[in-house]
PDB file with SEQRES, HELIX, SHEET and CRYST1 records, atoms N, CA, C and O in Angstrom:
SEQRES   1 A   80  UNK UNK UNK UNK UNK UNK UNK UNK UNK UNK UNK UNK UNK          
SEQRES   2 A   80  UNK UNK UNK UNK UNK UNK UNK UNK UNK UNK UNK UNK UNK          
SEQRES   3 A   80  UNK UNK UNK UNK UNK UNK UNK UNK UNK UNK UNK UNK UNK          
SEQRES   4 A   80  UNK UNK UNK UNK UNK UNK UNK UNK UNK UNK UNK UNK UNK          
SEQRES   5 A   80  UNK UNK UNK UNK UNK UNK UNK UNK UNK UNK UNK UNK UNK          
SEQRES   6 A   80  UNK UNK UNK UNK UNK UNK UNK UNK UNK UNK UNK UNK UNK          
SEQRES   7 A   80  UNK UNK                                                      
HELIX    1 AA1 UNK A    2  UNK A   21  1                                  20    
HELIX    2 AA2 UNK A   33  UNK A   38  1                                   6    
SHEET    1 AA1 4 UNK A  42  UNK A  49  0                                        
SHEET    2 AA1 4 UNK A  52  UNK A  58 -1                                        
SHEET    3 AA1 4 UNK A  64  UNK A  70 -1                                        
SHEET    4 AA1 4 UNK A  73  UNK A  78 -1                                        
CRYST1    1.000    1.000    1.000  90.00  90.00  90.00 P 1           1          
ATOM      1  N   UNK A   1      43.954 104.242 202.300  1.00  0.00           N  
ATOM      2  CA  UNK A   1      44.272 105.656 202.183  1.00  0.00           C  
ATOM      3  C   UNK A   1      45.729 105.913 202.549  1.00  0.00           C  
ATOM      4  O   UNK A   1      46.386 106.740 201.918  1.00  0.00           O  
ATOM      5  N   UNK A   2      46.258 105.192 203.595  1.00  0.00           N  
ATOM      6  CA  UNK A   2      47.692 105.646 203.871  1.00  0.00           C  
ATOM      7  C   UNK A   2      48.552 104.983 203.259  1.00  0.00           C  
ATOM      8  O   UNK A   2      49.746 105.280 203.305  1.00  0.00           O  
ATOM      9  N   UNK A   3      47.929 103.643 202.364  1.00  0.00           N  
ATOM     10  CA  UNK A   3      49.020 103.069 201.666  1.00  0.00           C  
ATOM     11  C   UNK A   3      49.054 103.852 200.314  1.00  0.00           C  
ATOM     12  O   UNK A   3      50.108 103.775 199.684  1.00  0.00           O  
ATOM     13  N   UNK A   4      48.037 104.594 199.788  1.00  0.00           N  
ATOM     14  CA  UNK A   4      48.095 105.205 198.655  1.00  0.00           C  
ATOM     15  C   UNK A   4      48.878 106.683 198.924  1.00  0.00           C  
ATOM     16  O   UNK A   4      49.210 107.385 197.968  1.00  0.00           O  
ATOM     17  N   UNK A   5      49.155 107.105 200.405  1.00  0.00           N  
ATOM     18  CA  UNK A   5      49.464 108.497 200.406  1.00  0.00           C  
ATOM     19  C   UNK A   5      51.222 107.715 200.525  1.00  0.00           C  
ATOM     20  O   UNK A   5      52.047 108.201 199.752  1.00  0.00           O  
ATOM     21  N   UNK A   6      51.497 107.069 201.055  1.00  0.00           N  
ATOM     22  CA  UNK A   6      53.322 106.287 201.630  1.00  0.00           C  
ATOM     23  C   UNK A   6      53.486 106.327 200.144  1.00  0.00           C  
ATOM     24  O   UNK A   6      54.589 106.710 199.754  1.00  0.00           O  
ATOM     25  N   UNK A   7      52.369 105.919 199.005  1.00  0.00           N  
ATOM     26  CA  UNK A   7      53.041 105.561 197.465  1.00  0.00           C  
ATOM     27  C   UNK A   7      53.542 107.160 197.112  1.00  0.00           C  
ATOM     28  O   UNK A   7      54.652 107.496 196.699  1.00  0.00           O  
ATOM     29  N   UNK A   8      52.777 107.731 197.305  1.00  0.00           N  
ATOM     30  CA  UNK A   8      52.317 109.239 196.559  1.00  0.00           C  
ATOM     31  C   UNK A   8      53.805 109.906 197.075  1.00  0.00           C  
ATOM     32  O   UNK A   8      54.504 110.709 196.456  1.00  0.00           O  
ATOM     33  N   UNK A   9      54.037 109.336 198.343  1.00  0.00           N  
ATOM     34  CA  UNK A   9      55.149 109.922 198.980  1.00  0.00           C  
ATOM     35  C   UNK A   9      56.691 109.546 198.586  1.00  0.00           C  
ATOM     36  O   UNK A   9      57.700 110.226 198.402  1.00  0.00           O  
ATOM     37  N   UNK A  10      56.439 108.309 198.548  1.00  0.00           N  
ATOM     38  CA  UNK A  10      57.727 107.968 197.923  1.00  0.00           C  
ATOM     39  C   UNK A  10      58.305 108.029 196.536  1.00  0.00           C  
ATOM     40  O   UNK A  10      59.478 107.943 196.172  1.00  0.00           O  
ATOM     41  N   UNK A  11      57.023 108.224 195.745  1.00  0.00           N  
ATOM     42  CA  UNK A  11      57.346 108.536 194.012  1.00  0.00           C  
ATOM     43  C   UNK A  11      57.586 110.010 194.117  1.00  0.00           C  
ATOM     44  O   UNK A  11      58.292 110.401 193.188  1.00  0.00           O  
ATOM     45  N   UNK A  12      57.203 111.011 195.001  1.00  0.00           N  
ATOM     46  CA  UNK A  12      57.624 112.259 195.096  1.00  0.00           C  
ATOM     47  C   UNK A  12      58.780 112.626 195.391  1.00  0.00           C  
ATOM     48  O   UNK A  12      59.355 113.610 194.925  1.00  0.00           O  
ATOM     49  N   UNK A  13      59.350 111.592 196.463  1.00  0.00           N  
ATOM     50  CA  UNK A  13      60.687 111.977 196.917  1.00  0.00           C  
ATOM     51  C   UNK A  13      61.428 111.599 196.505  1.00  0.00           C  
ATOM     52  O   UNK A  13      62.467 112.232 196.697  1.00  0.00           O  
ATOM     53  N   UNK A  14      61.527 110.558 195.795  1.00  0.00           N  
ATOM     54  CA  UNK A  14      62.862 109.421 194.456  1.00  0.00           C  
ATOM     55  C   UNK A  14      62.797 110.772 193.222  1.00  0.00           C  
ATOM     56  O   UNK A  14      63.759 111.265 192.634  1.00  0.00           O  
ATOM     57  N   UNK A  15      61.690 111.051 193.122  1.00  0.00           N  
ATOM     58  CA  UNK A  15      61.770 112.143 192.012  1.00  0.00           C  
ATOM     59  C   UNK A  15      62.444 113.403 192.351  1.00  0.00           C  
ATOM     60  O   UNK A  15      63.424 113.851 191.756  1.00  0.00           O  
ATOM     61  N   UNK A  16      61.813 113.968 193.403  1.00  0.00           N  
ATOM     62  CA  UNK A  16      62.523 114.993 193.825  1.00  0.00           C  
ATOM     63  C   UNK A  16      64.565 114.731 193.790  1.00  0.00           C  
ATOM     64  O   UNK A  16      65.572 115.334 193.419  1.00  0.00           O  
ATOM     65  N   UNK A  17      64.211 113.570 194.381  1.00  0.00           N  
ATOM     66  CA  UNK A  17      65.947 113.042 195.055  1.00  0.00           C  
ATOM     67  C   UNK A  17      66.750 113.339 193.581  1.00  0.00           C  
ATOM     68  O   UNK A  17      67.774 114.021 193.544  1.00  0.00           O  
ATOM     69  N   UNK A  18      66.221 112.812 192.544  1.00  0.00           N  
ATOM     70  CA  UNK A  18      66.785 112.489 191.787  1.00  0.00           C  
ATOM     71  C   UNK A  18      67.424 113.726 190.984  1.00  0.00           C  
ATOM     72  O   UNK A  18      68.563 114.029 190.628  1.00  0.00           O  
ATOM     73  N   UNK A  19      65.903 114.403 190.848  1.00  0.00           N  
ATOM     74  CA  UNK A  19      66.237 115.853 189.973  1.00  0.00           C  
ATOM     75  C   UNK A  19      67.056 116.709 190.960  1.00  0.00           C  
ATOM     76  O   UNK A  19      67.693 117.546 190.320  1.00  0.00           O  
ATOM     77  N   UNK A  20      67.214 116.777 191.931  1.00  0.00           N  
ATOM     78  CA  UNK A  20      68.532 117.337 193.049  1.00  0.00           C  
ATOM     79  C   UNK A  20      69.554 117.063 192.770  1.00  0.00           C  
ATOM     80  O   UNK A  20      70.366 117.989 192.771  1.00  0.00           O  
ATOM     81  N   UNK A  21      70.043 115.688 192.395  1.00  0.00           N  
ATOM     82  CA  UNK A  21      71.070 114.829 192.325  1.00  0.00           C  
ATOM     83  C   UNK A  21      71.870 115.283 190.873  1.00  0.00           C  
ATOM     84  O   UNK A  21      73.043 115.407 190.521  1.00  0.00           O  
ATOM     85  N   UNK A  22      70.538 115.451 190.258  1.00  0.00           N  
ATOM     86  CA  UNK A  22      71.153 115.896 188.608  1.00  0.00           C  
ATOM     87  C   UNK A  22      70.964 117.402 188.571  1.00  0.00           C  
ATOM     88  O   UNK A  22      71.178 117.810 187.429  1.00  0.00           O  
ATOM     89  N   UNK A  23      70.681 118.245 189.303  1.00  0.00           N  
ATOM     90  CA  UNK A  23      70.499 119.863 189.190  1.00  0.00           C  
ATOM     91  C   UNK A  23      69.295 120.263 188.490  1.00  0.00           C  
ATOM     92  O   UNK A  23      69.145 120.999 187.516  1.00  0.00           O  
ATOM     93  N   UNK A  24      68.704 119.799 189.000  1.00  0.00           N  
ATOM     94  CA  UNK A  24      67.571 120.182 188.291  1.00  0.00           C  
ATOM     95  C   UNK A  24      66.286 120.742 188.957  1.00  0.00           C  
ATOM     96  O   UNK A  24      65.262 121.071 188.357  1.00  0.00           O  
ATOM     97  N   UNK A  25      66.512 120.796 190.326  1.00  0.00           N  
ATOM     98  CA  UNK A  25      65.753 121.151 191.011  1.00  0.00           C  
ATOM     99  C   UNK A  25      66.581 122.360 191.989  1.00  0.00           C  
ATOM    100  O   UNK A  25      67.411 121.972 192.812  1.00  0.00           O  
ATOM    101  N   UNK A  26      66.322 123.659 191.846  1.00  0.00           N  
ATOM    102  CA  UNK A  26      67.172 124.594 193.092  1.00  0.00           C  
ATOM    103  C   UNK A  26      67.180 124.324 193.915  1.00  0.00           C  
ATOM    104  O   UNK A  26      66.228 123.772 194.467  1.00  0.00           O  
ATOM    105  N   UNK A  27      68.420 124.608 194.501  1.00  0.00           N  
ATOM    106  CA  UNK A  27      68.488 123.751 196.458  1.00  0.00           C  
ATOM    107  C   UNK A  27      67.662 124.777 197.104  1.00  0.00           C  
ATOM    108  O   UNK A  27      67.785 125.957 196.775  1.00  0.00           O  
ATOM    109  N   UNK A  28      66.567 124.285 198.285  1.00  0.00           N  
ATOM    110  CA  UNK A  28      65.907 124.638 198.881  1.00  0.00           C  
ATOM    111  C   UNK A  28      66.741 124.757 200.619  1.00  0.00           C  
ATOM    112  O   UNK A  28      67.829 124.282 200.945  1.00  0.00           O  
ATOM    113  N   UNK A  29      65.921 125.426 201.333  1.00  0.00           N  
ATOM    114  CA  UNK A  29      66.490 125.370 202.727  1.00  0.00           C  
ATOM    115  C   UNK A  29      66.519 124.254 203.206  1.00  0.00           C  
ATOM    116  O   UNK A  29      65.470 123.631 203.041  1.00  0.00           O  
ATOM    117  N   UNK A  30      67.470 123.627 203.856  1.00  0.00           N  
ATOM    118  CA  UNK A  30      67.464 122.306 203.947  1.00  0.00           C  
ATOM    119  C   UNK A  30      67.159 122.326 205.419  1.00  0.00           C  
ATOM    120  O   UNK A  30      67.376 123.408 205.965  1.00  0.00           O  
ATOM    121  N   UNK A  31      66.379 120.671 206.703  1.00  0.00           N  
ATOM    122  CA  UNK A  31      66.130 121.184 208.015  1.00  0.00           C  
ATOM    123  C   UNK A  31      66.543 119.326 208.169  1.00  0.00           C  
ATOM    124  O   UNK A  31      66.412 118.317 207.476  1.00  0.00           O  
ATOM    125  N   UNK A  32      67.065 119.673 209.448  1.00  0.00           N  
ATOM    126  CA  UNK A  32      67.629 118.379 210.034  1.00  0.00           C  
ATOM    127  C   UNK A  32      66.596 117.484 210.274  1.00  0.00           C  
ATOM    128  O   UNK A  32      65.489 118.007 210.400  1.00  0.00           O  
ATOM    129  N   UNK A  33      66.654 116.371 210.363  1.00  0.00           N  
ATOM    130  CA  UNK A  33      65.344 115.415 210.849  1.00  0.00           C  
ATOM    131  C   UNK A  33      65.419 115.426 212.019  1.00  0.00           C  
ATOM    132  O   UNK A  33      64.316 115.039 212.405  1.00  0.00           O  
ATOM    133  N   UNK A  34      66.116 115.655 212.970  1.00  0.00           N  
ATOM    134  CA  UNK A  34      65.973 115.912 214.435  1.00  0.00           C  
ATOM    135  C   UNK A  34      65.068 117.020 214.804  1.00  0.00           C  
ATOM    136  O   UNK A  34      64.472 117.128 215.875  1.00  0.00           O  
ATOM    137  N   UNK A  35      65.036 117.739 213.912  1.00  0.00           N  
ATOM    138  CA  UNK A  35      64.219 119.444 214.063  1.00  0.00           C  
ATOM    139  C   UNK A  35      62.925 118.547 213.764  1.00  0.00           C  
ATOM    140  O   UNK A  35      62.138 118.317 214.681  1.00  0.00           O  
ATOM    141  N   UNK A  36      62.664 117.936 212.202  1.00  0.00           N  
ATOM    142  CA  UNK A  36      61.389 117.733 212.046  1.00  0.00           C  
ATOM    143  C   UNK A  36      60.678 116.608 212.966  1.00  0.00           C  
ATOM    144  O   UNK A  36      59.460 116.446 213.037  1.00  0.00           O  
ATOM    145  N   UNK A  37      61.469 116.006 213.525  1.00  0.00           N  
ATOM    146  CA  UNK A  37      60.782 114.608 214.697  1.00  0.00           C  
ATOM    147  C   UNK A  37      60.809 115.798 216.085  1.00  0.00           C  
ATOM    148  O   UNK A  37      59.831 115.720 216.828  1.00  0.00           O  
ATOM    149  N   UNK A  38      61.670 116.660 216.371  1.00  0.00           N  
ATOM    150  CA  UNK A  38      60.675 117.673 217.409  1.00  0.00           C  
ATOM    151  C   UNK A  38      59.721 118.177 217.208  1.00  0.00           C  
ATOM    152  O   UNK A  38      58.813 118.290 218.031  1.00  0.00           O  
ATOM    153  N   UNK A  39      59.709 118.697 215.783  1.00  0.00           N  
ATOM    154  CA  UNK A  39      58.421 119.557 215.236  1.00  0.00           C  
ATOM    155  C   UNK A  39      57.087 119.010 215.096  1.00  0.00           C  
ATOM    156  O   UNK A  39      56.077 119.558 214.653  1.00  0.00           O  
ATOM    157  N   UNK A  40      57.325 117.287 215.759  1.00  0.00           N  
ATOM    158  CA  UNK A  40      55.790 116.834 215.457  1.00  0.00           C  
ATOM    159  C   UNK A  40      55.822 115.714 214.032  1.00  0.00           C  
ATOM    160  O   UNK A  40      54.978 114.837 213.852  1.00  0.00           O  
ATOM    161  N   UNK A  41      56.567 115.892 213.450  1.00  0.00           N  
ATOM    162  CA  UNK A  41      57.004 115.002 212.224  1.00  0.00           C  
ATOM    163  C   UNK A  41      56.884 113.533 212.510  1.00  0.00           C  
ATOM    164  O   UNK A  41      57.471 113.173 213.530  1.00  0.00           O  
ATOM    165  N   UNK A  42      56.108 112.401 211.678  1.00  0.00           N  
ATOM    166  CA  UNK A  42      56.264 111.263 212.250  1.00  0.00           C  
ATOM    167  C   UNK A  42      57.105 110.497 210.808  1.00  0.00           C  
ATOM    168  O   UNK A  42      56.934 111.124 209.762  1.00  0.00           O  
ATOM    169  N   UNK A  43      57.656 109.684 210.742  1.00  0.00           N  
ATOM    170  CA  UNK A  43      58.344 109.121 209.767  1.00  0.00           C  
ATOM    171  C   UNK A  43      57.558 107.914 209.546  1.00  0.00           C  
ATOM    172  O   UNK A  43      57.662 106.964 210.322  1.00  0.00           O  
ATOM    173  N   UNK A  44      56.579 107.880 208.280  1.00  0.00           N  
ATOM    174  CA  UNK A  44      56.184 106.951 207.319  1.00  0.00           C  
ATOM    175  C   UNK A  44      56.487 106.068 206.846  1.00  0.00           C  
ATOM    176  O   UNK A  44      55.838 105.070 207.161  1.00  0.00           O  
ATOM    177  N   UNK A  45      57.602 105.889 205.848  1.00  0.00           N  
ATOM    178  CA  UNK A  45      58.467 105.481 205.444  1.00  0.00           C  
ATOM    179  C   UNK A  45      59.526 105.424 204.693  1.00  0.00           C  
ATOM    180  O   UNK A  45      59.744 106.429 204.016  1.00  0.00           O  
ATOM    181  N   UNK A  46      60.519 104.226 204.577  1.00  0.00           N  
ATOM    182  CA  UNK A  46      61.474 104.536 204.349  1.00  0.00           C  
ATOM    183  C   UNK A  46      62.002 103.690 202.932  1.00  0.00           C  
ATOM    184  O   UNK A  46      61.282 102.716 202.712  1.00  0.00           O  
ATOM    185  N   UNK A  47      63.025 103.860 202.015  1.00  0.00           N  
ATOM    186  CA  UNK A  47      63.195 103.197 201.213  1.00  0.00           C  
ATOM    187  C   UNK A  47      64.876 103.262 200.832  1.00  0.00           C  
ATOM    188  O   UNK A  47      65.516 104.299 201.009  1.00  0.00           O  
ATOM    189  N   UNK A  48      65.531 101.935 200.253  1.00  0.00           N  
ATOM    190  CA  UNK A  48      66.945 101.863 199.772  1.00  0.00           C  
ATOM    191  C   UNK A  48      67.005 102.183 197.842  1.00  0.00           C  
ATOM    192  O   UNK A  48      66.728 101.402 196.932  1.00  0.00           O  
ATOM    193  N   UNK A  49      67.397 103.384 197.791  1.00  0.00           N  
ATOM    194  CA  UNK A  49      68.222 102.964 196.377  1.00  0.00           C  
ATOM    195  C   UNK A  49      69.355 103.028 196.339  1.00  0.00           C  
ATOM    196  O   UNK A  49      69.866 103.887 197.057  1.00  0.00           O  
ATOM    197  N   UNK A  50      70.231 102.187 195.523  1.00  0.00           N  
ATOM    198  CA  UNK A  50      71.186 102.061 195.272  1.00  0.00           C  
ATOM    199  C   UNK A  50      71.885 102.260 196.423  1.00  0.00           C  
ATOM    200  O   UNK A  50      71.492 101.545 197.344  1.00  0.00           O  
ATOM    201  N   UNK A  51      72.591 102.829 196.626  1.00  0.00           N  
ATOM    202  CA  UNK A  51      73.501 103.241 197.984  1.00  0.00           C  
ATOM    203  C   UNK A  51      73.001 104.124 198.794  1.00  0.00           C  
ATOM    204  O   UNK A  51      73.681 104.231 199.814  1.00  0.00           O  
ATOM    205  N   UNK A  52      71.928 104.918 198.750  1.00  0.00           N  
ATOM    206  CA  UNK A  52      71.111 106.139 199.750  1.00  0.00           C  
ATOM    207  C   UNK A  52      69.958 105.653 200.114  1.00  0.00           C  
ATOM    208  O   UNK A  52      69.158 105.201 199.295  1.00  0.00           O  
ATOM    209  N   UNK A  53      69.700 105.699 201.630  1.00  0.00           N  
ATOM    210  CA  UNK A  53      68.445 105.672 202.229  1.00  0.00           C  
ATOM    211  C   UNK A  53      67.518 107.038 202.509  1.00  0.00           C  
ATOM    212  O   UNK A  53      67.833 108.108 203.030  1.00  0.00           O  
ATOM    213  N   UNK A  54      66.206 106.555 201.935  1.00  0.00           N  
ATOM    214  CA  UNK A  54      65.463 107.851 201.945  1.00  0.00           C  
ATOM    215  C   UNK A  54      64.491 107.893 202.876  1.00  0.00           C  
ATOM    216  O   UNK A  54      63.737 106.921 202.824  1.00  0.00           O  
ATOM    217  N   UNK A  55      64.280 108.593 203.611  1.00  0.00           N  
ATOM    218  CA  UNK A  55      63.403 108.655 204.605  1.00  0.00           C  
ATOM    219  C   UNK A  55      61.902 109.649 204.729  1.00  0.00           C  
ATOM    220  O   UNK A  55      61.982 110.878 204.714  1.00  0.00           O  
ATOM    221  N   UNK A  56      60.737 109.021 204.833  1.00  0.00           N  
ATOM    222  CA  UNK A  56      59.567 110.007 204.325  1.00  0.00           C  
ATOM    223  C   UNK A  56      58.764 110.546 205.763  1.00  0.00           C  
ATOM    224  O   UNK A  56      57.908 109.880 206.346  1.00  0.00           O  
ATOM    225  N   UNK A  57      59.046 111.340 206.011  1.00  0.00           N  
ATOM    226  CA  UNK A  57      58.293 112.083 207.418  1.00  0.00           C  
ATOM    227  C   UNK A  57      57.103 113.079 207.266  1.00  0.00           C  
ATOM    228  O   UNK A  57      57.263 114.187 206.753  1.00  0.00           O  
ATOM    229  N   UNK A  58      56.127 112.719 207.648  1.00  0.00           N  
ATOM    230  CA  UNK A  58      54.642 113.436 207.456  1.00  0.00           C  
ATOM    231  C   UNK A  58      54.387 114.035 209.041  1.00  0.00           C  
ATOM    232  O   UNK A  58      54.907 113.605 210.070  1.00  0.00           O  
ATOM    233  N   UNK A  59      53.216 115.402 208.875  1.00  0.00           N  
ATOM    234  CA  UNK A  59      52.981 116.027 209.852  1.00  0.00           C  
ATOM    235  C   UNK A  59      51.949 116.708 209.277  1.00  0.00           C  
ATOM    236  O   UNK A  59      52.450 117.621 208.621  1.00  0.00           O  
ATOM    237  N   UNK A  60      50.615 116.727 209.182  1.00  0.00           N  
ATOM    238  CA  UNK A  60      49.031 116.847 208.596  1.00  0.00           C  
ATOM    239  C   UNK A  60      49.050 116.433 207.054  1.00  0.00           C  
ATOM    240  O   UNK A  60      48.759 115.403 206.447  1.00  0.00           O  
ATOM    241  N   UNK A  61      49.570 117.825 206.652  1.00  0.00           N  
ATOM    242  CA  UNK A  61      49.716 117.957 205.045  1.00  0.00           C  
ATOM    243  C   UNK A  61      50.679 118.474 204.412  1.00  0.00           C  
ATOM    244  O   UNK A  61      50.630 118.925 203.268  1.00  0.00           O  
ATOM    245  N   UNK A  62      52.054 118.417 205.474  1.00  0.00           N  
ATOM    246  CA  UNK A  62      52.879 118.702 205.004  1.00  0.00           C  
ATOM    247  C   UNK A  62      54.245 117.462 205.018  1.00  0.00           C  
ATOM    248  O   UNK A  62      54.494 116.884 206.076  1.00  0.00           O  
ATOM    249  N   UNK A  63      54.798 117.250 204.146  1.00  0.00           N  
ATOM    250  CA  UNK A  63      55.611 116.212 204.054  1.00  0.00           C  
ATOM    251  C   UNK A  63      57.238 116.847 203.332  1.00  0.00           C  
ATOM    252  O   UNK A  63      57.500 117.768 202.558  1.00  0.00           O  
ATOM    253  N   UNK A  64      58.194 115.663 204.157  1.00  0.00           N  
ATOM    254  CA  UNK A  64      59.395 115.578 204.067  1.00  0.00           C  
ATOM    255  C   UNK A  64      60.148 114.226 202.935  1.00  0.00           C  
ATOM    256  O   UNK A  64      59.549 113.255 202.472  1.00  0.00           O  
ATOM    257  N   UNK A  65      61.338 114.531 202.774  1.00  0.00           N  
ATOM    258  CA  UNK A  65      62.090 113.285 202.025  1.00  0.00           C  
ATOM    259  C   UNK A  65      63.668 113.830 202.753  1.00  0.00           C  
ATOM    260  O   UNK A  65      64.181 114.896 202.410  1.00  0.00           O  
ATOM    261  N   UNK A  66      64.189 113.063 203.612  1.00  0.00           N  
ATOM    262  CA  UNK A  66      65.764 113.119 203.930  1.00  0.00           C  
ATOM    263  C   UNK A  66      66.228 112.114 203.168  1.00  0.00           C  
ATOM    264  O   UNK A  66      65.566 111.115 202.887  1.00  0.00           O  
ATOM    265  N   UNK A  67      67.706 112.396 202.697  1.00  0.00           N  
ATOM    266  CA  UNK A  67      67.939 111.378 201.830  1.00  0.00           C  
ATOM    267  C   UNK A  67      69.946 111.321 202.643  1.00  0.00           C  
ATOM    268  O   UNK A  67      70.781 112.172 202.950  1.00  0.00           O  
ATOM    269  N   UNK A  68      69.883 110.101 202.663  1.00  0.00           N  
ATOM    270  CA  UNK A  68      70.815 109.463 203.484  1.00  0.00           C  
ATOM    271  C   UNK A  68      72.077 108.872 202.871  1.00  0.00           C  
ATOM    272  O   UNK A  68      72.167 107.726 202.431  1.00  0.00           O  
ATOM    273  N   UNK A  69      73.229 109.970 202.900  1.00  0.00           N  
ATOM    274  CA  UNK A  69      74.284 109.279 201.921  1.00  0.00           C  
ATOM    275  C   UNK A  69      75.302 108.348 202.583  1.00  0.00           C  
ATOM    276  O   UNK A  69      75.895 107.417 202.039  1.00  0.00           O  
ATOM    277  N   UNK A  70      75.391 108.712 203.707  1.00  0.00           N  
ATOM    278  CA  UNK A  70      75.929 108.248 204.996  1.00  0.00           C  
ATOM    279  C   UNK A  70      75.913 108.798 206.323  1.00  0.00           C  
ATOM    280  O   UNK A  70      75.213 109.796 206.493  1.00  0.00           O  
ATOM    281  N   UNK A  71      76.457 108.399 207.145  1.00  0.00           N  
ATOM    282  CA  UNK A  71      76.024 109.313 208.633  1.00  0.00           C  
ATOM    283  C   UNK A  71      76.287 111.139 208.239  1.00  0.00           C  
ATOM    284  O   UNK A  71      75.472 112.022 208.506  1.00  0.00           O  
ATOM    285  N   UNK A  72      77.507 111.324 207.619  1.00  0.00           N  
ATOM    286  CA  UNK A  72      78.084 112.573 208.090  1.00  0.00           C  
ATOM    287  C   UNK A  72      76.965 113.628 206.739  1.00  0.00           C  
ATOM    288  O   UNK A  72      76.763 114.832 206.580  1.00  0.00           O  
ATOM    289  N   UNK A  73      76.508 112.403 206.046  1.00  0.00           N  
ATOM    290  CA  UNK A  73      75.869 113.659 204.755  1.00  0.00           C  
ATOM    291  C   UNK A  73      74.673 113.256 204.443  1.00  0.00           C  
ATOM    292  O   UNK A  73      74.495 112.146 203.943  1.00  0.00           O  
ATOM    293  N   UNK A  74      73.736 114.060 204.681  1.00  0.00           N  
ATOM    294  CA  UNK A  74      72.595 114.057 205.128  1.00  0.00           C  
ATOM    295  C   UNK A  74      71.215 114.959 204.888  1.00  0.00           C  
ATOM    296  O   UNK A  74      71.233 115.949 205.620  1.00  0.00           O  
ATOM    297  N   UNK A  75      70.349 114.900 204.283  1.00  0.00           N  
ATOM    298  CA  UNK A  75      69.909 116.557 203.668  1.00  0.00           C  
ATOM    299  C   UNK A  75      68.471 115.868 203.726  1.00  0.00           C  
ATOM    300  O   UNK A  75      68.173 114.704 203.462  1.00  0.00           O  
ATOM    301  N   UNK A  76      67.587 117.032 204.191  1.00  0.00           N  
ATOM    302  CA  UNK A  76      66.079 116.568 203.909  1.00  0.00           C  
ATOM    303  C   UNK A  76      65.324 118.455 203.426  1.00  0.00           C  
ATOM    304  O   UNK A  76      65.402 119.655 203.692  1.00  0.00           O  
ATOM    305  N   UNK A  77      64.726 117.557 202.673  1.00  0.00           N  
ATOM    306  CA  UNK A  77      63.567 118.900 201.788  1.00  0.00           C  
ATOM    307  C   UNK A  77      62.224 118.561 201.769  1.00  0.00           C  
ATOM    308  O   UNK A  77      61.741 117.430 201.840  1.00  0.00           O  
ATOM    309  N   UNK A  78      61.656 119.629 201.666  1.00  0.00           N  
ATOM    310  CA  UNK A  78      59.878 119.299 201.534  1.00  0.00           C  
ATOM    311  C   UNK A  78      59.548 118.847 200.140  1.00  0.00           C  
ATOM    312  O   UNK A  78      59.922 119.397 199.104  1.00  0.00           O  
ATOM    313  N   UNK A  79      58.833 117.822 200.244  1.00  0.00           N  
ATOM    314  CA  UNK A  79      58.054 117.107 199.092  1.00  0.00           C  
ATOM    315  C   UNK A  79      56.927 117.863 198.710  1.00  0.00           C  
ATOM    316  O   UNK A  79      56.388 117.522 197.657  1.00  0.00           O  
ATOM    317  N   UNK A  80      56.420 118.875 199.374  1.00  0.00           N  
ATOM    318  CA  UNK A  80      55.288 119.579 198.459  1.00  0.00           C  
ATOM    319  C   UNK A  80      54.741 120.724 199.115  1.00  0.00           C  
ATOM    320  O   UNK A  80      53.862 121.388 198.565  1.00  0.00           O  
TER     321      UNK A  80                                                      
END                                                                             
């Protein structure tokens, strides 16, 4: 079950990432991962493309994707 929800999670957030990347998705409020690891957020997992690390943080039924361009640039949105 949690390896099928980490899949579910990470094809959501490469997708999401992507259609962001190309405008295709409106920028949403964006929240630091420091906020969401206070808020109870546990981080699932994580994955490399190309040059950005993406990071997947769950908390019941609600889920995150931060996507990691380097230290100083940094952005995470809800996956659903």
């Amino acid at each position: 079950m949690l390896r099928t929800l980490v899949a579910s999670l990470f094809c959501l957030g490469a997708t999401q990432a992507v259609a962001q990347e190309n405008g295709a998705i409106s920028s949403r409020d964006s929240v630091s991962m420091a906020k969401l690891i206070k808020d109870g957020y546990e981080i699932k997992s994580s994955s490399w493309t190309g040059s950005k690390l993406f990071v997947f943080l769950q908390k019941d039924n609600s889920a995150y994707a931060c996507e990691f361009a380097n230290v100083t640039n940094t952005r995470c949105g809800s996956i659903n």
